[in-house]
C-alpha positions in Angstrom: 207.1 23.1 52.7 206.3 21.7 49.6 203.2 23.7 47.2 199.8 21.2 46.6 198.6 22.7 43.1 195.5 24.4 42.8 192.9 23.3 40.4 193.3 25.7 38.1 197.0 25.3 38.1 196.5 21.6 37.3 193.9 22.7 34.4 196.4 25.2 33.0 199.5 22.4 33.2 197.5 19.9 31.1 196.5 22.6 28.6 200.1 23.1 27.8 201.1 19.6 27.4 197.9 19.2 24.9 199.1 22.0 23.1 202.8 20.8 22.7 201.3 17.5 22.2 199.5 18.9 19.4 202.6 20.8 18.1 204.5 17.9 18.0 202.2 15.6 15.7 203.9 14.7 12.5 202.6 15.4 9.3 200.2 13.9 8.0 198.3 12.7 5.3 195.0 15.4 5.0 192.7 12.8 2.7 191.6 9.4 2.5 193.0 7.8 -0.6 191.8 4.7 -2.2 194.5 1.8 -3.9 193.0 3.5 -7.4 193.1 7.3 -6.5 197.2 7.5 -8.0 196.5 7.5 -12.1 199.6 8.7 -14.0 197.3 10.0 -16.8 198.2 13.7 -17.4 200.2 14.6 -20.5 201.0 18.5 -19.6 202.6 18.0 -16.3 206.7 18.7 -16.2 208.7 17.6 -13.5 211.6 19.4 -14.3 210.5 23.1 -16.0 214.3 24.5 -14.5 215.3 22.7 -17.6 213.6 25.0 -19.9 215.9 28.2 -18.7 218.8 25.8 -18.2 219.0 24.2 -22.0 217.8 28.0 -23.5 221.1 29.3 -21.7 222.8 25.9 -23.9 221.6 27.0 -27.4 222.2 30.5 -26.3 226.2 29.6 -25.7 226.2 27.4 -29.0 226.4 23.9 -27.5 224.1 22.0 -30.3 226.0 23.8 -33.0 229.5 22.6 -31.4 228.3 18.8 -30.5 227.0 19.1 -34.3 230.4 20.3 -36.2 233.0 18.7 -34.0 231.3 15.2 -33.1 231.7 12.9 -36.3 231.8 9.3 -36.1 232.1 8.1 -39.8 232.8 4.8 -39.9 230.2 3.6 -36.7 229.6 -0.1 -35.9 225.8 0.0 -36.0 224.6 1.8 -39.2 222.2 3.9 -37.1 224.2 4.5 -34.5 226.0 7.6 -35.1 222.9 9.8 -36.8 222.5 12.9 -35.5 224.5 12.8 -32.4 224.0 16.3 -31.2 220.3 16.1 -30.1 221.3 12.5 -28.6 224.1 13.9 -26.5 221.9 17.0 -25.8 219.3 14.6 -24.6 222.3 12.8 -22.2 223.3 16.5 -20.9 219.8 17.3 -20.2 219.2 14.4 -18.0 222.5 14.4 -16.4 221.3 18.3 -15.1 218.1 16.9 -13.6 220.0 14.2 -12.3 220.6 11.1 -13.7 223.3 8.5 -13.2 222.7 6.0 -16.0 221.5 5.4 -18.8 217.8 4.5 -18.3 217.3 7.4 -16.0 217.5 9.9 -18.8 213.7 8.4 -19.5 213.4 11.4 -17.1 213.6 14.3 -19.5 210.9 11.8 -21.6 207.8 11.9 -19.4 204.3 13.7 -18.8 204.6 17.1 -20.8 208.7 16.7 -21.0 208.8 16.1 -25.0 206.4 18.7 -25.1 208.7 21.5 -23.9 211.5 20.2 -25.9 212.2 18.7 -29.4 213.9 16.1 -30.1 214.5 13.7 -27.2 216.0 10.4 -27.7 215.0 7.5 -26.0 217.9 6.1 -23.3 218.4 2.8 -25.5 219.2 5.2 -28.7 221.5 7.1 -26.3 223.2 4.7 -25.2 223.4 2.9 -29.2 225.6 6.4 -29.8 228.5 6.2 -26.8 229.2 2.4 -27.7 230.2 4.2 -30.7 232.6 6.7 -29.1 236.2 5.5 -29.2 239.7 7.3 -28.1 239.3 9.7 -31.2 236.0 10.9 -30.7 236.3 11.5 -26.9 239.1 13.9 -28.2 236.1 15.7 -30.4 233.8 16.0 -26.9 236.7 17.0 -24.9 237.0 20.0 -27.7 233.6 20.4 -27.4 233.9 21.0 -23.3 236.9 23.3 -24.1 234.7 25.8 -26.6 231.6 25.2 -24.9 233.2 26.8 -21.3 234.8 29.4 -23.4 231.4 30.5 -25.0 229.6 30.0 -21.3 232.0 32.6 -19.9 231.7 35.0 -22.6 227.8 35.0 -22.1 228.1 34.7 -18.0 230.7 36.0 -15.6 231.8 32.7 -14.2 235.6 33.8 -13.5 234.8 37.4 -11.7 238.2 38.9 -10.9 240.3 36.8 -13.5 241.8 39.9 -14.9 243.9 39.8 -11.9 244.6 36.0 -11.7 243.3 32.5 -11.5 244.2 29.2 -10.2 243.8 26.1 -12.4 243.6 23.0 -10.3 244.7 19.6 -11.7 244.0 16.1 -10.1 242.5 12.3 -10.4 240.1 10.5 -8.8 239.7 6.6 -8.9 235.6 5.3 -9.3 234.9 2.0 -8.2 233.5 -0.1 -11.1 232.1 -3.9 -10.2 232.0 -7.0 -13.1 234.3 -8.4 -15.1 233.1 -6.8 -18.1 234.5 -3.1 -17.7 237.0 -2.3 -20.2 240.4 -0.3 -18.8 238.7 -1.4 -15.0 242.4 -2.4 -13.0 243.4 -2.3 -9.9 244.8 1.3 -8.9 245.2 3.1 -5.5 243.1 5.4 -3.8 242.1 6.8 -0.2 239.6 5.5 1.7 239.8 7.4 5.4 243.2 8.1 5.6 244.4 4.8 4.1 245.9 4.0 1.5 244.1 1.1 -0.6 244.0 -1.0 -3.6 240.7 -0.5 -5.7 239.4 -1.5 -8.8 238.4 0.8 -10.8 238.5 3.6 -13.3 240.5 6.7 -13.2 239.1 10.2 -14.5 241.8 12.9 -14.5 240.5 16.4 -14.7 241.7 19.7 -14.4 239.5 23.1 -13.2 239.7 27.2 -13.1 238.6 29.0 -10.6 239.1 32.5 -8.7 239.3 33.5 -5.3 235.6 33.2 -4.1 234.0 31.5 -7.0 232.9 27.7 -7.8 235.6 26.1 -9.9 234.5 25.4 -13.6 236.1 22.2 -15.1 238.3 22.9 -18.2 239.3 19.6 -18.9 238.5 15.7 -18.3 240.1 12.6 -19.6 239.2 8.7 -18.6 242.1 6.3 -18.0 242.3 2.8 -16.4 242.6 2.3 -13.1 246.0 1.4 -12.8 247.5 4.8 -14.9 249.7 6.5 -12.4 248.1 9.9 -11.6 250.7 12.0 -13.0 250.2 10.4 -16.9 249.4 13.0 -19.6 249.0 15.6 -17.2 251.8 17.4 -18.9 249.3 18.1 -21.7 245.9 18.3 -19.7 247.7 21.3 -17.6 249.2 23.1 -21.4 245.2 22.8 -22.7 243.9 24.0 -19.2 246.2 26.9 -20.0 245.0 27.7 -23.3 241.3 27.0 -22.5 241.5 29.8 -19.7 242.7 31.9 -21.8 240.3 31.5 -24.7 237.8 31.9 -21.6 238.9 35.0 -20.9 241.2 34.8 -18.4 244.0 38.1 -18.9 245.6 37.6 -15.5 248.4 35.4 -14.2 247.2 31.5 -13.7 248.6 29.4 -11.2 248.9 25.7 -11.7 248.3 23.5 -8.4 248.9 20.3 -7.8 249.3 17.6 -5.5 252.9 15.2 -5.4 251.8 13.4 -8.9 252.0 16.9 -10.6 255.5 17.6 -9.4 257.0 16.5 -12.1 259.2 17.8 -14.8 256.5 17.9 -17.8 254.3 19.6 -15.6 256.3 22.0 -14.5 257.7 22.3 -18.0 254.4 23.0 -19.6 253.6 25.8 -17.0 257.0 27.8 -17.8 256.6 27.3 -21.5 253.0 28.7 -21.8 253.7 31.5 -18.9 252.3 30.1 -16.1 253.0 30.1 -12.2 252.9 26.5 -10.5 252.8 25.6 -6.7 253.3 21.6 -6.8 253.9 19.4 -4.0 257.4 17.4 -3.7 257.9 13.9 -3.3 260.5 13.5 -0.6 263.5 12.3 -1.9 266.7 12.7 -0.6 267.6 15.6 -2.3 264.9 17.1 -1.0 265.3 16.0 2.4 268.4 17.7 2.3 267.1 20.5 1.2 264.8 20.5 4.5 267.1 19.4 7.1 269.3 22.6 5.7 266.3 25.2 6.5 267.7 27.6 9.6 265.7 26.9 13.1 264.8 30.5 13.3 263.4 30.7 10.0 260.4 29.0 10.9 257.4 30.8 11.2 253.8 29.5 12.6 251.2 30.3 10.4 247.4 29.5 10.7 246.3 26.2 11.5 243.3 24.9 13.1 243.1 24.8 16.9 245.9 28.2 16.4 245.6 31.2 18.3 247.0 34.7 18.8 249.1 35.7 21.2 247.5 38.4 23.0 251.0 40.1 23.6 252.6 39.9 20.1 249.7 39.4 17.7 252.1 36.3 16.4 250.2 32.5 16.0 250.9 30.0 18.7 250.1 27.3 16.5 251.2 23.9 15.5 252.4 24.5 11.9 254.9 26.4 10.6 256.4 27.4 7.6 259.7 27.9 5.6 261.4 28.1 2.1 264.6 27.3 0.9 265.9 27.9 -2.7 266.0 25.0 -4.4 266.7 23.1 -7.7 264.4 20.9 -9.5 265.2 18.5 -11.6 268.9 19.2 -11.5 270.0 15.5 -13.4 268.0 16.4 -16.3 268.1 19.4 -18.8 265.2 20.6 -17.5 266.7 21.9 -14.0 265.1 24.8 -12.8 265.4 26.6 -9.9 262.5 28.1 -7.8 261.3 28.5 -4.3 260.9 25.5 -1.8 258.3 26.1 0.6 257.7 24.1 3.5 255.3 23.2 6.0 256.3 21.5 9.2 253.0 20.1 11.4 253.6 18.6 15.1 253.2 14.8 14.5 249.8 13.8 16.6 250.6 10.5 17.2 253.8 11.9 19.1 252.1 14.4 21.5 254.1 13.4 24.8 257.8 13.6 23.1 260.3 15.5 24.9 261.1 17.0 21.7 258.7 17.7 18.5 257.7 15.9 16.1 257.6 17.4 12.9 255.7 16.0 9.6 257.3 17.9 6.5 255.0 18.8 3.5 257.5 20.6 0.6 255.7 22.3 -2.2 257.8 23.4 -5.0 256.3 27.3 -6.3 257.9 30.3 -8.9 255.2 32.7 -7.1 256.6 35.8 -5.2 253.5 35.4 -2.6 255.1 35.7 0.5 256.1 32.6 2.7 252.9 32.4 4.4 250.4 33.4 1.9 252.3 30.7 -0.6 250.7 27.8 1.7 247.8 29.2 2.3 247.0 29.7 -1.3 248.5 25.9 -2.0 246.4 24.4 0.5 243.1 26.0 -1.2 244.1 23.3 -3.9 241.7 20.9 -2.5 239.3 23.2 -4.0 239.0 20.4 -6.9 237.6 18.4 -4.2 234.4 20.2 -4.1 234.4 19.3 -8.3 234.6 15.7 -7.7 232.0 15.2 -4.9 229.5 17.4 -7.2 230.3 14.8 -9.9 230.1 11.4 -7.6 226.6 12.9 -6.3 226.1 13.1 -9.7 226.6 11.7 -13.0 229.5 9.8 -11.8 227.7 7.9 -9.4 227.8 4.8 -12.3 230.2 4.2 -15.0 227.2 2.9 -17.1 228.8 1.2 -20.0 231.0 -1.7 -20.1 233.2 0.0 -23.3 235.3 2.1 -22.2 235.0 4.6 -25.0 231.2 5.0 -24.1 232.1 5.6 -20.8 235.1 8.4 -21.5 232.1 10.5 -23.4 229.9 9.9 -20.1 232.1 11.2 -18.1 233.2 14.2 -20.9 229.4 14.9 -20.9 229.1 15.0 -17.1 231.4 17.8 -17.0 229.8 19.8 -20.0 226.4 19.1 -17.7 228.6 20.4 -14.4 229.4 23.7 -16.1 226.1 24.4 -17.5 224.8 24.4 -14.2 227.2 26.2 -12.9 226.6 29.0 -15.1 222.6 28.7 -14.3 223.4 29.1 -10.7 225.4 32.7 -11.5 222.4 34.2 -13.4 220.7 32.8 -10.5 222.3 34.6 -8.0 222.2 34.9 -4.5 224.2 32.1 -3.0 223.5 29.6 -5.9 226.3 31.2 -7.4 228.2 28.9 -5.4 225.4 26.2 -4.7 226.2 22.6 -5.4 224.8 21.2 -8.4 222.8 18.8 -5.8 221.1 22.1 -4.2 221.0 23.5 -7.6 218.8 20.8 -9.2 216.5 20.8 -5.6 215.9 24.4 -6.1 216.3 25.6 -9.8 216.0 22.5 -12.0 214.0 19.8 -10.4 210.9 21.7 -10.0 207.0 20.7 -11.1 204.8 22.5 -13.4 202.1 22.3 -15.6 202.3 23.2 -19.3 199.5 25.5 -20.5 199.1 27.1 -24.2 195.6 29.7 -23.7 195.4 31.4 -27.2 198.9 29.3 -28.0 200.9 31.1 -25.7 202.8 28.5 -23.7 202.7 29.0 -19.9 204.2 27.1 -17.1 202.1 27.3 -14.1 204.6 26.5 -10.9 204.0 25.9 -7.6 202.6 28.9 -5.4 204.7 29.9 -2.6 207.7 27.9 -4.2 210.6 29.0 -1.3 213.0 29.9 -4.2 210.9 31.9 -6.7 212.9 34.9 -6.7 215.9 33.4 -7.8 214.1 30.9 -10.0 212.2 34.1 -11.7 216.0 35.7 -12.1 217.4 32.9 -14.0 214.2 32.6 -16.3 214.5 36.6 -17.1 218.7 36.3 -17.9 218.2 33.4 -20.1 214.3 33.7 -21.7 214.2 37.1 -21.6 218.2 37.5 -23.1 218.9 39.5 -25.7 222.3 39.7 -27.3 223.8 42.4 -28.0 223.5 43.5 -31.7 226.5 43.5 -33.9 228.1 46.8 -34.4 227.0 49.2 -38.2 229.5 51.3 -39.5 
């Protein structure tokens, strides 16, 4: 028999929904505003006071210095053009940290108390005056100016923990989509768009990053190309100066190069041996190293970890739909630069084939000199899409836009975006926590990007920040290692 409710039952039901009705309102604006109560009046108000730690930890690693020595432009179009380029590419670095993807949004680092905090700032249209200046030559100069600048960043902050053991430099190209007829070095060139191969037209960064197991990579190199240039062009030489710069970064363990089928090549490989280098670089299947394949013994196969794997609760072994094998194998055997090395292999049951009486296998080769064992050699491969992570930072980024229509302005852009990449990189380390590995999006939400209000009682500058800020622990961590830093003092005899 159904229950009639009691009055007070009924009076104690619609109490609850009032409550969760209540609970459920969204917020909402607490005053009445009039169409004149917004006034954009007040002079000592900083939208981005993260910058302040951020740009110390700059001059404390010698970046004006280094844009001031190595960036000379002697001969520049407009007379005024190339004057004092190091505060005018600081001021692009700066805004490129807080977030901007063009020109006219570094007009960020320019308003309310902004110019107060920091001397020097250039206005976007005297910026942008100085990179239609830049040509192949002087891109070189910025690109020496990333390579030092990462050294001196690593020396001041532990950004490679563990790289007395080893690390891993990653190499790699991306292809941004530029739109107009007016984009110098913009071609057609292919790229990926889910899954698929297509023809884009763009231009074509290719970069090159270190990293070590559990850390965010760092980029040690960049260089802009047209969109056409095959992947694999000049990479011979970015992997020989990603070499070096680890080293001069401190690096005392063995590097591995990694790369994808565009980096198996002989110059690539070439440069690894001659500088001392391991490489683990995917094959393009030919037929010699199809053969190679087809010779690999059934039972040498073994399934390794792949997702939707499992154990076998008997044997402990993988029931999984990859496996993996090696071969020895010689590279490059028509040429005088033959080598011989391991061929690894990965073999993954074809998805579009999942009825087949028999399996089919899709064959990845990766060419390696490591002594990792089978397994452990993909594995660590694989974690090449690490440079992945670098690239989306960048195209949430500064590379959103390729702002100029020269192409020598826009190959310092980019140069200037990865200078901006590691700075942050190195804020989010004396941050700590898990900004260590934040990306640069989360770190310019929490770090960089935050109000405040410039104060001077008895002219002692003070930023007053927002109370109960969610991240002032960490924000109050990165001010002490950088404002409060003092460097060692030399050495007396």
């Amino acid at each position: 028999m159904r229950k009639v409710p009691s009055e007070l039952e009924r009076l104690v039901f619609s109490t609850q929904q009032s409550v969760l009705v209540r609970k459920a309102l969204p917020v909402q604006v607490s005053h009445r505003f009039a169409a004149s109560s917004a006034v954009f009046d007040d002079a000592h108000l900083v939208s981005c006071a993260g910058l302040v730690p951020v740009l110390t930890l700059a001059a404390q690693t010698g970046l004006p210095t280094l844009l001031a020595d190595k960036i000379s432009i002697p001969a520049p179009r407009i007379k005024s053009g190339s004057a004092n380029p190091s505060p005018k590419l600081t001021t692009l670095i700066a805004g490129m940290c807080v977030g901007a993807d063009s020109i006219d949004d570094l007009d960020l680092v320019r308003a309310g108390g902004m110019k107060a905090l920091f001397g020097d700032v250039y206005a976007p249209s005297t910026v942008g005056t100085l990179l239609r200046e830049f040509t192949f030559g002087h891109a070189r100069q910025l690109e020496s100016v990333l390579r030092h600048h990462l050294a001196a960043l690593c020396a001041r902050v532990d950004l490679l923990p563990g790289s007395d053991t080893g690390a891993f430099i990653d190499i790699d190209s991306l292809l941004r989509p530029v739109y107009g007829h007016s984009k110098q070095g913009a071609s057609y060139g292919h790229t990926k768009i889910a899954g698929k191969q297509v023809l884009r037209k763009g231009l074509s960064p290719l970069a090159t990053t270190i990293s070590t197991p559990g850390t965010a990579p760092v980029i040690a190199g960049m260089r802009l190309r047209a969109g056409k240039t095959g992947s694999g062009k000049g990479a011979g030489r970015m992997v020989a100066q990603a070499i070096a710069t680890a080293r001069a970064a401190g690096v005392r363990g063995q590097l591995l190069v990694r790369g994808d089928s565009s980096y198996g090549s002989r110059s690539v490989v070439g440069a690894c041996r001659a500088h001392r280098a391991h490489f683990s670089v995917a094959m393009t299947r030919n037929t010699a190293v199809d053969r190679a394949i087809n010779s690999i013994d059934e039972q040498a196969w073994t399934p390794v970890e792949y997702p939707g794997a499992v154990r076998d609760p008997d044997t402990g072994d993988w029931i999984s739909d990859a496996e993996v094998a090696e071969i020895g194998y010689t590279a490059f055997a028509s040429t005088p630069d033959r080598f011989t090395a391991r061929l690894v292999v990965r073999r993954v049951k074809d998805a579009r084939f999942q009825d087949a009486l028999f399996p089919v296998w899709r064959y990845h080769p990766f060419f390696t000199n490591t002594d990792l064992p089978t397994a452990e050699a993909d594995i660590t491969h694989r974690q090449h899409a690490i440079i992945e992570t670098v690239f989306a930072d960048l195209i949430d980024g500064p590379l959103a836009h390729m702002p100029s229509g020269r192409f020598g302005a826009n190959s310092a852009w980019v140069l200037c975006a990865a200078i901006a990449h590691n700075l942050l990189r190195a804020a989010g380390v004396l941050a700590g926590g898990a900004h260590v590995v934040a990306r640069s999006a989360t770190l310019r939400r929490k770090i960089v990007n935050i109000p405040a209000r410039l104060a001077r009682p008895q002219r002692r500058p003070i930023l007053h920040l927002p109370k109960h800020w969610p991240w002032t622990d960490l924000w109050l961590t990165l001010w002490r290692n950088t404002i409060g830093y003092s460097p060692p003092l030399p050495a007396t005899t």
